[in-house]
N, C-alpha and C positions, 0 to 999 in steps of 0.2 A: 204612247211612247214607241209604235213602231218604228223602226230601223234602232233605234238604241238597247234592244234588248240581246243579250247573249243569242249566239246562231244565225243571228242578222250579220250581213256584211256590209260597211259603211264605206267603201271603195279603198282604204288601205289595204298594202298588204300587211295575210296575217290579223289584221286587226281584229278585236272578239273573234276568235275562231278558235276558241274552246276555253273552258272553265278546268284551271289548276287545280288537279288533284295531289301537286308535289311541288315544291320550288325546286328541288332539280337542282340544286348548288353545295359544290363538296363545301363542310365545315358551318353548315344552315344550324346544326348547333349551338356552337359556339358565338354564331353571328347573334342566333334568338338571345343567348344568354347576356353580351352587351347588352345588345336593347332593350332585356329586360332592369337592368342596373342599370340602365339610364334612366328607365321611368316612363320607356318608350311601350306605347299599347299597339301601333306600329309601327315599321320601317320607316313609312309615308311622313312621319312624324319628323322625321331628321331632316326632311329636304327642305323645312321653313316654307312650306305653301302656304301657310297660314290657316285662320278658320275660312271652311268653307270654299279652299283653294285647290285642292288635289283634284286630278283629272285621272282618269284609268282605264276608260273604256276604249278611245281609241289610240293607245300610248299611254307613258306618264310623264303630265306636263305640270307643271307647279307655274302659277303667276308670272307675267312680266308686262309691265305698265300698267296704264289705266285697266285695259281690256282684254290686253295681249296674254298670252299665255308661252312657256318655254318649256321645249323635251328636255328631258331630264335626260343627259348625256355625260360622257368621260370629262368633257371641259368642268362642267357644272360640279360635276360630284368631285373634282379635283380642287377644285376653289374652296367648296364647302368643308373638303378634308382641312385645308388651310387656314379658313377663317371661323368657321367651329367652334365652339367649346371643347373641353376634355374629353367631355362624356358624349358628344354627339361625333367629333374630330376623327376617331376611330373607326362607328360604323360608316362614313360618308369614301373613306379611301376602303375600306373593305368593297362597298357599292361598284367605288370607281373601276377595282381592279375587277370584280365578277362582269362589269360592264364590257372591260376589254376582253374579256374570255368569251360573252353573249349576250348582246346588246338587249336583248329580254329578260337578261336575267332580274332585272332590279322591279318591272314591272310583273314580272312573274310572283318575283318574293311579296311585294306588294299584296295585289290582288289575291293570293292564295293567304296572307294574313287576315285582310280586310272581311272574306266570305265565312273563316276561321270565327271572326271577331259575330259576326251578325248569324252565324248559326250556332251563337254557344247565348244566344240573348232570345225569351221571346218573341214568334211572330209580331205577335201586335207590337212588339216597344222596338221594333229594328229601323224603325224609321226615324225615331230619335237615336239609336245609336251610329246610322250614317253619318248624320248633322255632326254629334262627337267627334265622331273621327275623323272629321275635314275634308269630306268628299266636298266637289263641287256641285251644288245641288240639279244642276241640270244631266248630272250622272248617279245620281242620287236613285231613282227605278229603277236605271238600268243593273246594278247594282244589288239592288234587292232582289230582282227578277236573279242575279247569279247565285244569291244565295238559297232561293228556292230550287234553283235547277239542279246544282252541282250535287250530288250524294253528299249526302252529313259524315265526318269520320270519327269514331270514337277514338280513344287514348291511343288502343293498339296500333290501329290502323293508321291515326296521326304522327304516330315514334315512327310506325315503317314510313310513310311518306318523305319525312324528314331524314330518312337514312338511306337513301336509295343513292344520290348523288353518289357519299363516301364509298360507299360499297363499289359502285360505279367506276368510282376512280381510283382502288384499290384491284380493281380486276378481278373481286369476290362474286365471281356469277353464282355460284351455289347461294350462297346469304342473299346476294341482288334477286333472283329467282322466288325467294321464300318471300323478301320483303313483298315483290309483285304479287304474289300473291293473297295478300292482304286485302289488298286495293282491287275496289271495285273496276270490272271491263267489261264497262259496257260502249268504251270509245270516244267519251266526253271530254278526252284530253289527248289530241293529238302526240303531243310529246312524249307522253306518258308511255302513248299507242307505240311509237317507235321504238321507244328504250325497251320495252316488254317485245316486240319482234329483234331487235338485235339481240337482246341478250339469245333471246332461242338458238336463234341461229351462230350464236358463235357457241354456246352447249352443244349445238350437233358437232361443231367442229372438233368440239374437246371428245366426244365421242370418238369419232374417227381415229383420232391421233389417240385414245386409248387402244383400239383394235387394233388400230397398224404396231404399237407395240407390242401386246400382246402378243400379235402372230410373230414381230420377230424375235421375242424371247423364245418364244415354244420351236425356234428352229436355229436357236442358241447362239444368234445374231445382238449380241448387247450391246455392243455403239450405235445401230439402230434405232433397238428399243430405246436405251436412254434417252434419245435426243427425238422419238414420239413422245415418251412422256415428257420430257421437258418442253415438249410444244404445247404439249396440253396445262400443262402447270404454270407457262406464260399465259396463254390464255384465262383461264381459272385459274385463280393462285391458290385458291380454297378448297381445290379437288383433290379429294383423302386419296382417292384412285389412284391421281398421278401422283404424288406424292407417295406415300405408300410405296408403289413400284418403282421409284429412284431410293428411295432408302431401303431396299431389297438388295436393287442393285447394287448401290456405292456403301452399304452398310457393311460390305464384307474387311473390308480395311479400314476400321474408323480414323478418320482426321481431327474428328471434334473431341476435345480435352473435355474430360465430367469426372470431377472428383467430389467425394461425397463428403458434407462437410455438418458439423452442427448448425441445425435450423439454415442451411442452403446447401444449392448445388454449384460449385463453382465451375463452368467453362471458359475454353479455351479454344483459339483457331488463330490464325492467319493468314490475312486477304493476299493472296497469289498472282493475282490480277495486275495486269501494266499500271493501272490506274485505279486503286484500292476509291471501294465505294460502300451503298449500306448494304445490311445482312437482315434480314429477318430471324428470328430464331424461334422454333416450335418446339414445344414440349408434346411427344407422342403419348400415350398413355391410354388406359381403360378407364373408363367409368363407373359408379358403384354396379352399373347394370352387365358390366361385361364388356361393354360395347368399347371399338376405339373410339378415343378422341383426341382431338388435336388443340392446344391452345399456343398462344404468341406470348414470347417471354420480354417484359419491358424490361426497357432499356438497354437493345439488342441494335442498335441503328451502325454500330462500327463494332469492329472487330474484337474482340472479346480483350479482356477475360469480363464473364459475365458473372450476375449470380440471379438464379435462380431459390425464391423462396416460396414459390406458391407450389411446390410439387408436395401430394398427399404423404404423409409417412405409411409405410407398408406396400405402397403399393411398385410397379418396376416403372420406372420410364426410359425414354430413349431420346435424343435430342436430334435436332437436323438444323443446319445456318445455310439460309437462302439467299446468294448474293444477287442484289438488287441493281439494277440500273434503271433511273427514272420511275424507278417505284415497279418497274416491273422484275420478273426472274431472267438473272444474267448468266446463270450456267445451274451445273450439277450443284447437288447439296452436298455440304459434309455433315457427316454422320458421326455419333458418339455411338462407344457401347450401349449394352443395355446393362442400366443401373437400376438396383435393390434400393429402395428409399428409407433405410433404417439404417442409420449412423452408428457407428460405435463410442462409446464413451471416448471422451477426449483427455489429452494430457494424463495416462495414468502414472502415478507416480506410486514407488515400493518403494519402502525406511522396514529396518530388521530393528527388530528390539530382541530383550531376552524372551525367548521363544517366542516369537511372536512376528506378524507382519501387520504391517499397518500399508495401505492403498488409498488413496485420495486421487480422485475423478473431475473431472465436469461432466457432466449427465445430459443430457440432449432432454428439452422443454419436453418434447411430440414425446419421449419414452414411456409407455405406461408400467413400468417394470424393468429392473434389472439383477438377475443372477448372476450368482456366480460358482463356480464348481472348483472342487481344491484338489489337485492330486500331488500324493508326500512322495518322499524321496523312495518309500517301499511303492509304489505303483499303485495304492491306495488312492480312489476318487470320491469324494465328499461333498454335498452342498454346501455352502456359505451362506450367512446371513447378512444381505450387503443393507448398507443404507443409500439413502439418495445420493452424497456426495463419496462413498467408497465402503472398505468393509475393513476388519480387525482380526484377525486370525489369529488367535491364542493356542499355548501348550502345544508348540511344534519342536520339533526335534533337531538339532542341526542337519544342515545339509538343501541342498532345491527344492524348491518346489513351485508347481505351475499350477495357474489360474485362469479360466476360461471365464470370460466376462461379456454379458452375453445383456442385448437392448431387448425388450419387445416393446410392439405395435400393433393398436391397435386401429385396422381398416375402418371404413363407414358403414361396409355390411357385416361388422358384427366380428373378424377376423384376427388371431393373434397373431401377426408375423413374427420371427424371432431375426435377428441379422444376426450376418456369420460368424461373431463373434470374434473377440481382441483375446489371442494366449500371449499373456506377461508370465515373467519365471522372475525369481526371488531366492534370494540363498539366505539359511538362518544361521548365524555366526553363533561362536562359544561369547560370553558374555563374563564380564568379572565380576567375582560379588561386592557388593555396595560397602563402603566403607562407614560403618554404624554411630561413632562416635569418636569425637578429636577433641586432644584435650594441649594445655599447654600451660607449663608449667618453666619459670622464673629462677634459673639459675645464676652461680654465680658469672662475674666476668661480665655481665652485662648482655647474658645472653636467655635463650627460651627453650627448653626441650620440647619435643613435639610428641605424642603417643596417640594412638587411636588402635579401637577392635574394628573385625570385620575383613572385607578384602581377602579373607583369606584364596591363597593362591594366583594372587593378583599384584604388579606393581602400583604402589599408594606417592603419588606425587603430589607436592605440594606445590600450590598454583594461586595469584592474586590476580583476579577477574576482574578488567577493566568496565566498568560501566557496573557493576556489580553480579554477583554469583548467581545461577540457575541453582532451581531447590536441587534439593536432596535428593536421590535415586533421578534427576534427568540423562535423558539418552542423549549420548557424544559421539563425536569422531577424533580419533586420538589426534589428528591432520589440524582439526579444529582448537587445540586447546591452546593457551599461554606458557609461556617458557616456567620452565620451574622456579622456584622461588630460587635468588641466587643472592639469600645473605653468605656471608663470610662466616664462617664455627670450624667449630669440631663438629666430628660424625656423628654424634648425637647430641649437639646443641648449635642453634645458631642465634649469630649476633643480628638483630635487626638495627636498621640507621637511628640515630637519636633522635628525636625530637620529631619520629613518625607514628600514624596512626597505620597498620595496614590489617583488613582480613583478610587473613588465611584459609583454605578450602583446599580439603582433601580430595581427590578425584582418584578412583579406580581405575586400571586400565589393564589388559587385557589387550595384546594384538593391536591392529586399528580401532578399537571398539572402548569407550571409557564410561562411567558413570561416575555425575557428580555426588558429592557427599557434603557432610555438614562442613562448616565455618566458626573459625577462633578470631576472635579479632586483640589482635594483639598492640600495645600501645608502649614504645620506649622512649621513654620519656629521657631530657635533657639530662647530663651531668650535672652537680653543683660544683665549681672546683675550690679549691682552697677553703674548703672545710675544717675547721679546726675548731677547740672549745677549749677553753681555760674557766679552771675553778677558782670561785670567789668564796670569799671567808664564812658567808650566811647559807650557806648549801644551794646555792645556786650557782651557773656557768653563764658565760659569757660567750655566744657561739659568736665567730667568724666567717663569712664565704665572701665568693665572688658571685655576685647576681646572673644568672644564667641570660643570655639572651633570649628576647619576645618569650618570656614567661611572665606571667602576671600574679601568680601564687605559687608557695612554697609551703610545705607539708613537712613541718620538723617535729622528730620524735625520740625521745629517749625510752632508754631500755637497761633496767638496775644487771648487772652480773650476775649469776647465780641466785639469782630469786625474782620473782615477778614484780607486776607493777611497771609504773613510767608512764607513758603521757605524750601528748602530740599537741600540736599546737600549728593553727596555718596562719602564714606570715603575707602579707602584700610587699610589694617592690616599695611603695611610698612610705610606708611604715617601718620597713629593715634599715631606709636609707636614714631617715630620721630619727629613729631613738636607738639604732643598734637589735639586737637579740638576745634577752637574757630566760635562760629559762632554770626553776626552779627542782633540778636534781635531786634532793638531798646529799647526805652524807657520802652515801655509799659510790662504788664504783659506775658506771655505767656508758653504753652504748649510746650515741647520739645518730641518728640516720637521717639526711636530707634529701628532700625530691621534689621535682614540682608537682603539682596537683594535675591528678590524670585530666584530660579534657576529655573521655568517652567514658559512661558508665556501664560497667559490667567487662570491660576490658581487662588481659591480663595485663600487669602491668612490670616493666623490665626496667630494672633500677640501675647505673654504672656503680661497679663496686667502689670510686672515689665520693660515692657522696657519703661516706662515713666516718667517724671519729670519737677514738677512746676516749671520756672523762674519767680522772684516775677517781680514787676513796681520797674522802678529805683525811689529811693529813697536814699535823706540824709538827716542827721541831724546836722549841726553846733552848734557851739558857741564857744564864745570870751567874754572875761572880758570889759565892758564899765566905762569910768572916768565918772560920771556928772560933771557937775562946780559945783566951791565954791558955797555954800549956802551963802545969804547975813548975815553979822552981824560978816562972818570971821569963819562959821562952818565950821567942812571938808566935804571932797566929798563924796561923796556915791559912792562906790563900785556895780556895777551891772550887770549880767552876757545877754548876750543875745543869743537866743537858735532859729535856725532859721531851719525850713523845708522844702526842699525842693525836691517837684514829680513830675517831668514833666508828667509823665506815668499816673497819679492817684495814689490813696492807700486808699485802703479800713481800713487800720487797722492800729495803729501809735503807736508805743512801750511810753513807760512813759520814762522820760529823768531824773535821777539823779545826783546831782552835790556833791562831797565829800571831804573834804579836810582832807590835811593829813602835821602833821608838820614837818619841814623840807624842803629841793627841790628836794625830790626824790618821784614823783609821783605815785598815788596809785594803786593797781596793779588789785582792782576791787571792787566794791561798797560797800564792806564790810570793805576795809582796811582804814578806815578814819572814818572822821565823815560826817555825812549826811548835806549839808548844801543850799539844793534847791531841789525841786518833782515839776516837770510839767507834769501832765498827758497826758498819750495822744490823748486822744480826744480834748482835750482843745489846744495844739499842732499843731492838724489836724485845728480844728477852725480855728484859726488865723494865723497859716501859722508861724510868727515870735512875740517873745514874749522878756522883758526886765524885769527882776527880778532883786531886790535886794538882795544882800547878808550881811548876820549876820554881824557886825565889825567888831568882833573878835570870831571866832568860835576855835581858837586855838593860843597859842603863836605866834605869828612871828616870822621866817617868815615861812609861811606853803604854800602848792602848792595843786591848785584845780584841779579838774579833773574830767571831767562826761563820763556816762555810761549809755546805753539804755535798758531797760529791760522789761521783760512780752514773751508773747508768741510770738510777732510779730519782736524782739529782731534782729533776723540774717535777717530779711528780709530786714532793712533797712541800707546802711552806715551812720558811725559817723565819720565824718570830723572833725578832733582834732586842736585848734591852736596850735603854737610853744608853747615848753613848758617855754620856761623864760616869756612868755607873760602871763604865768599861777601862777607863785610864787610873795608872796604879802609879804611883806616888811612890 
């Protein structure tokens, strides 16, 4: 197979005239990483050469016709971008453009795959691996003979090869220098040969243009120097040197905003430039060894605000934003201070209690530790026992006090850094004492008196807590509480609304400063009106009311006068309407009380004084007309009425009994409509219980009809038992 083996020249130019040690193409990463999520083992695989079809030795040409063969050019790989699959459609316009940037580039990536593919396979089996990978068998040795030639590279050396472009094109001579020297030079790759001479030679320049600044710094010439090392830092953008010495220079007035923030660093700048473009942004810093270093903070392509989270806690860093044009350096850097990388606790928040301060934090992840130190209002300094999210400081005294609150950090070699700490100050207020217990008690009028211990030396407000009451001893702000309770009373009792349920809650207060306290829950229940009870003959009453509105149960209860006993009874609205209310008194006097049935249990409960009513002592009053006998001698009888009392129950007070008569037998309709013809008072009644009066002979023609009537104030209180009335008409 001579003239087809690498080193031979088959009269192209260029053509085999060296074995790829690098494709040489910025972003060969990303391009490998498509093809390998395509399923692609190589490049050559996307152009549809078919089996058997690929050409590489002199060019790369993929099939066309019977016999023919076609270069693989910008037309072609534009069409293929076009007519493609998904997965092939991308790497073919990626080819096309490398194509228009270096017409070798796609035969380069190629070939420099294909020797890749046949030196990771044993000698003996590389000859079926050509055939796989679609060479054209008539380039099939030649082929083989490159993958014997070229140096093998291992993993390292294959990462540097594939990095060399980016770096290339980034202006990283430092990093491009290092990758070079990975890679073997012994000259086998012309191009290779070239990139490894230019980079040298533009490093010496970067030299140069270090010295030429140097000297004009040391004779205090700094528009000079600047703009030496900014020539060396377009050159090399990766040179610590120049860099380094423009943030010397321009660091003395920093431009770049760096505020220090939990878990980042937030910067800040503004492109100044006629025509705002991108920025690089470095993080200056040491290493665990001491040493500087320099790293690129992502997502830095435009003008800030940035943030930075990859910088170590503990340690200092300093920032620089490098305006770019075309990827290279477009002027001076702006500089930041130099920043401590240990954050102070965030949002501290101070609440005063009684003696006491309470501090809540957010705490920074990276903290391995946080103090705190307490100094009181005597100048007295103390440590604190904080926790992760704050600390609690009991048994203080009124008056300031400050608190040093303080992060550490811990370095990678081993180091506690402390940052410089947050002083918060706190004032402890006088406090009121807690109001211990409330009580409330059911007066009359319809109202509640209110008492509670405790509070002493303190105002005790009464207050109804929307949504409901915080316990007992909770810390307040007088600013914070509810209007005072604003029933209607007197000074020492108030009326609450009928037909409310509300708790009450006493609160302490003290200045701005209040503590909650316990809760009464108080319940005033509806009126009943027109209450009233009349006695029946059997020792029972007869009540009357008017049904209270949206009340469903009534609680009625009697209570004897002067002696115990009596009785409750609950009533429904459908049951009072339908048979009335009778309840079984006895004889005696007594109290009847109505009210509806509390709807809260344990509630005090506040009655209107109209839901009540006197039942008198039973009580009646008789009388009947008595014959005497003939008088002797043959006089007539005497007519005499007898009036008899009778209480089992007692009776304090005894109405006056009048007897009337009226002529005729149609009896009188009230003590006025007749004549008057008998007055027993009632005391005298009460007396003796039963009494026998005579009556006038003739107080009207015959024949006329008697009839008594009870009268005075005490009148309804008592029944009058009437006899038949023909036993009433006198003849």
């Amino acid at each position: 197979m001579a003239g087809r083996e690498f080193g031979c020249h088959l009269g192209l130019p260029r053509a085999l005239s060296g074995l790829p040690l690098s494709p040489l193409v910025p972003g060969y990463g990303a391009l490998a990483a498509a093809q390998h999520a395509a399923g692609l083992r190589h490049l050559g695989e996307a152009l549809g050469a078919g089996t058997g079809g690929l050409r590489v030795l002199d060019g790369l040409f993929v099939p066309a016709g019977t016999h023919g063969r076609r270069r693989v050019d910008a037309p072609l790989l534009e069409g293929l971008a076009r007519s493609a699959g998904p997965a092939v459609a991308p790497l073919a316009a990626r080819l096309a453009e490398l194509h228009r940037a270096d017409p070798q580039a796609p035969r380069r990536i190629v070939l420099y795959q294909l020797i890749n593919l046949l030196q990771e396979r044993p000698e003996g089996d590389r000859g079926s691996a050509v055939r796989e990978a679609g060479v054209h068998p008539d380039e099939a040795a030649g082929l083989l003979a490159a993958a014997r030639l070229r140096p093998r590279l291992d993993r390292r050396q294959r990462d540097a090869a594939e990095s060399l472009a980016d770096a290339l094109a980034q202006a990283r001579l430092h990093r491009l220098r290092t990758l070079l020297d990975r890679l073997p030079t012994d000259g086998a790759d012309p191009a290779l040969t070239a990139v490894r001479e230019a980079t040298a030679e533009r490093l010496r320049a970067v030299q140069d243009d270090l010295r030429d600044g140097r000297r004009a710094e040391e004779r205090g010439d700094r528009e000079t120097a600047g703009a030496a090392y900014l020539r060396a830092l377009r050159t090399a953008c990766d040179d610590r040197r120049a860099l380094g010495a423009l943030v010397r220079l321009h660091g003395r007035r920093p431009a770049l905003g760096a505020e220090l923030r939990i878990g980042h660093i937030e910067l800040s700048w503004e492109d100044g430039r006629e025509t705002p473009g991108e920025w690089r942004l470095l993080r200056l810093f040491r290493d665990g060894r001491g040493k500087p270093a320099v790293r690129a903070v992502p997502g830095s392509a435009a003008a800030g605000p940035v943030r930075d989270t990859g910088a170590e806690p503990g340690g200092t860093v300093r920032y620089a934003a490098l305006p770019l044009r075309d990827g290279l350096v477009d002027g001076p850097p702006l500089v930041s201070r130099r920043l401590l990388v240990a954050p102070e606790v965030e949002h501290p928040v101070l609440t005063d209690g009684p003696a006491r301060i309470d501090c809540s934090w957010r705490r920074p992840d990276a903290a391995a530790e946080v103090t705190v130190e307490h100094t009181g209002p005597d100048g007295s300094t103390a440590p604190l026992t904080a926790r992760a999210d704050g600390f609690t400081a009991t048994g203080l005294p009124p008056g300031d006090h400050v608190f040093r609150v303080v992060c550490h950090y811990r370095t990678p070699d081993g180091r506690t850094v402390p940052s410089p700490g947050l002083r918060t100050t706190a004032t402890v207020h006088p406090w009121p004492e807690p109001v211990r217990v409330l009580t409330a008690r059911p007066v009359e009028g319809g109202a509640v008196r209110f008492a509670w211990t405790g509070a002493e030396g303190a105002e005790v407000r009464l207050v109804t807590w929307p949504g409901g009451a915080p316990e007992p001893g909770t810390e307040l702000r007088t600013d914070a509480l509810p209007p005072a309770l604003d029933w209607p009373g007197r000074a020492d009792a108030l009326c609450p609304p009928p037909g409310t349920y509300t708790e009450v809650a006493a609160v302490a207060v003290r200045g701005a400063r209040a503590l909650a306290g316990p809760v009464v829950g108080v319940e005033a229940v509806r009126p009943v009106p027109g209450l009233s009870a009349h006695r029946l003959p059997d020792g029972r009453a007869r009540i009357v009311l008017d049904w209270p509105e949206d009340v469903a149960h009534l609680v009625v209860g009697w209570t004897p006068l002067g002696s115990t006993g009596g009785g409750e009874r609950t009533v429904t609205a459908h049951a009072y309407r339908r048979g009335g209310l009778h309840l079984p008194v006895g004889p005696g006097a007594v109290r009847v009380r109505a009210a509806p049935v509390p709807r809260v249990p344990g509630a005090v409960i506040v009655v209107p004084d109209a839901a009540e009513a006197l039942v008198p002592a039973d009580a009646a009053v008789s009388y009947q007309l008595v014959r005497s006998p003939r008088r002797l001698l043959g006089r007539n009888r005497r007519t005499l009425l007898r009036v008899t009392l009778s209480a089992p129950g007692g009776l304090a007070e005894v109405p006056e009994f009048v007897c009337v008569a009226r002529g005729g037998t149609l009896r009188p309709r009230d003590a006025a409509d007749g004549t008057t013809v008998l007055r027993i008072p009632g005391p005298e009644l009460a007396r003796h219980g039963s009494l026998e009066r005579e009556l006038p002979a003739a107080p009207c023609p015959p024949p006329y009809t008697l009839r008594g009537f009870l009268l005075g104030e005490h009148a309804a209180s008592v029944r009058l038992e009437e006899p038949p009335l023909t036993s009433l008409v006198v003849r």
